[in-house]
Phi, psi and omega in degrees: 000099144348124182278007187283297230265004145312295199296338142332297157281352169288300194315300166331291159326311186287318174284349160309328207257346167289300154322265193343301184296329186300289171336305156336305198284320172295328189266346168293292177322298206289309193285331170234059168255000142345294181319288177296329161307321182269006185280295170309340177080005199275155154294173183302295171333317170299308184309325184300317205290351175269332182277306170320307162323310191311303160294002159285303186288300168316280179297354164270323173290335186308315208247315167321292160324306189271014171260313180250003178269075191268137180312316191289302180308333175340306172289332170268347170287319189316306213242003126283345172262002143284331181282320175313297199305302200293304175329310225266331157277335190290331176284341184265330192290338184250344174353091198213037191201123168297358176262329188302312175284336177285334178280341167270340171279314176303331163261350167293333197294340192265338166282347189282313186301280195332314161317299171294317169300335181284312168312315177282315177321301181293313205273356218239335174250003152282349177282292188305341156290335178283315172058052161187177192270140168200036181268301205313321171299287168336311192272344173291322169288343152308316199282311176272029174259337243232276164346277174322326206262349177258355178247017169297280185303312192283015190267329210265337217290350183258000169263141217295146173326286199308331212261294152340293191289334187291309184253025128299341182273329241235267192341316181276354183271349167308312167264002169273269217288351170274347186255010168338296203262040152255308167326298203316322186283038195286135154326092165101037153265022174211035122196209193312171159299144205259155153310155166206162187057225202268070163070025190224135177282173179273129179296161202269125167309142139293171201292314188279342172293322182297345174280327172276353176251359170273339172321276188300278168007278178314324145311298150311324158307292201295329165283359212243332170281305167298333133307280168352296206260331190213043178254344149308302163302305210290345172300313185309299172344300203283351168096351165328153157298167149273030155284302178303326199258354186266304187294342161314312179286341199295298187299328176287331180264337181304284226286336153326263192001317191273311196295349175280317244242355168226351181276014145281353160278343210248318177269003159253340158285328220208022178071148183286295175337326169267319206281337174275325159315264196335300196320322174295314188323296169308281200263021135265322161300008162254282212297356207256302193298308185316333197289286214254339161310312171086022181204157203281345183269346206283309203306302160266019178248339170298294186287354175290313202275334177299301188306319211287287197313300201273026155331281194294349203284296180291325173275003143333291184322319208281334178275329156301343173298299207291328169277003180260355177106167177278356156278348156254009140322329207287318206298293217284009138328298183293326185275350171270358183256000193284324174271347144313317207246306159322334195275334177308290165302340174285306179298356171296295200320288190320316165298341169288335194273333205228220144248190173255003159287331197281293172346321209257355197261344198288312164318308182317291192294351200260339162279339166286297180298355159287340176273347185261338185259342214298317215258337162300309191285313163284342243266121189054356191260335150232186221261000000 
């Protein structure tokens, strides 16, 4: 045992534990911000408006993170933009003024971007020191760190926001700071990029392939949103309890989860492209039958079977992305969280105009056109 491929698996491990947090953190947030709207006195209207900076702020760290985030730099972006988020929740936990949570919403969004680019940056020349796929794994610790931090909050729900959000920031900056001088050493930032597959780099995107993986990202994205926001509702429609209609995103982040969590195996026997086809295949066809069934067990095997299928799709993207530099993580990072943030409201709009079944079939078609573009897009492009 190599002492490269020891430092190799330290990396591996330390970015494991970024995902986690990150995750944690988003679900912490995500889970009381009720709380912090009523701490603040805010309106609906306010809350939206904080939560946009936040997505402002997110998407300028995004482009920020991907300007400076050079293989030597990777470990000091790792631990100031973790020490930044956590500070910057703790500042949304005391928050008790809308101009206070909006400067705090602006800087969490802006340590969050920098953060995932860097975490995605680093993971993406730690899968080519390894010279096999493990991003799907990396995005699966998100997914159970995202798990923790909601079954966090709800153990929690009767203490006050601020104490929470204090010590989940204060416990992960603790652990950022303990882990520096394993960061400073992270496994390949200070040299090339390693070979992967049968002795060949992943070819560098062109500007329009790079455009065809923020596409497909943003797509992929939009359904990841439209579960969040309205997959409680649409159980509610069909007359679920609100047990049933609460465990739906539950169920769709459960079985994401599972499929990350196998989809680096799946994407080194049989390629990213097919394995990212099928997958699409697959979660428009759970979402179609969940849609159009009309009955709450159909509902929750449909958004389950959804999470399942769009498993594999974004860090495929974000490792095809990844030979192009961190600035195009950056690109197709940003333009999937632009569909993250957008879809919600677009499936309102649709739903006012229309139903909300009908609305719902659209995450369905956008998935479907990820299964029709996967392999134009991936193609030569990853390991």
């Amino acid at each position: 045992m190599s002492a490269e491929s020891a430092a190799d698996r330290h990396g591996r491990t330390l970015l494991t534990g970024y995902f986690l947090g990150l995750g944690a953190i988003m679900a912490v947030w995500g889970a009381r911000m009720p709380a912090v709207q009523q701490a603040a006195h805010l309106s609906t209207a306010g809350l939206a408006l904080v939560l946009l900076v936040a997505a402002i702020g997110m998407v300028a760290g995004l482009q920020i993170g991907g300007r400076y985030a050079r293989p030597a730099r990777l470990p000091a972006l790792l631990t100031t933009g973790s020490l930044a988020l956590t500070g910057c929740l703790i500042l949304v936990g005391h928050g008790e003024s809308l101009s206070a949570l909006l400067a705090a919403a602006l800087a969490f969004g802006l340590a969050h971007g920098v953060l995932d680019v860097a975490a995605n940056s680093a993971a993406v020349r730690c899968q080519n020191a390894f010279g096999r796929p493990i991003m799907s794994g990396l995005h699966a610790a998100y997914s159970l760190g995202a798990l923790a931090g909601a079954a966090l909050a709800a153990l929690t729900a009767q203490a006050p926001h601020s104490t929470l959000f204090t010590a989940t920031g204060a416990l992960l900056a603790g652990v950022a700071i303990a882990a520096v001088p394993v960061t400073r050493s992270l496994s390949g930032a200070d040299r090339p990029t390693a070979r992967v597959g049968a002795g060949q780099l992943p070819l560098l995107p062109s500007p329009g392939k790079l455009w065809l993986l923020a596409a497909l990202a943003a797509a992929s994205l939009l359904g990841e949103g439209a579960a969040a926001d309205w997959a409680a509702v649409h159980l509610h429609t069909l007359g679920a309890p609100t047990t049933a209609s609460a465990t739906a995103f539950a169920l769709y982040s459960a079985a994401m989860a599972a499929g990350r969590l196998t989809g680096d195996r799946l994407t080194a026997a049989f390629g990213a492209p097919p394995v990212v086809r099928v997958g699409a295949v697959l979660a428009t066809a759970g979402l179609t039958i969940g849609v159009i069934g009309g009955s709450t067990p159909l509902a929750l095997t449909g958004w389950a079977v959804f999470g399942l299928g769009l498993s594999t799709t974004v860090p495929s993207l974000i490792t095809a992305a990844g030979a192009g530099g961190a600035k195009a993580v950056a690109t197709v990072t940003a333009t999937g969280y632009l569909g993250l943030l957008a879809g919600p409201a677009l499936i309102g709009a649709l739903a006012s105009a229309t139903t909300l079944p009908t609305a719902l079939l659209l995450p369905a078609l956008l998935a479907a056109a990820v299964a029709a573009l996967a392999h134009r897009a991936l193609e030569n492009t990853t390991p």
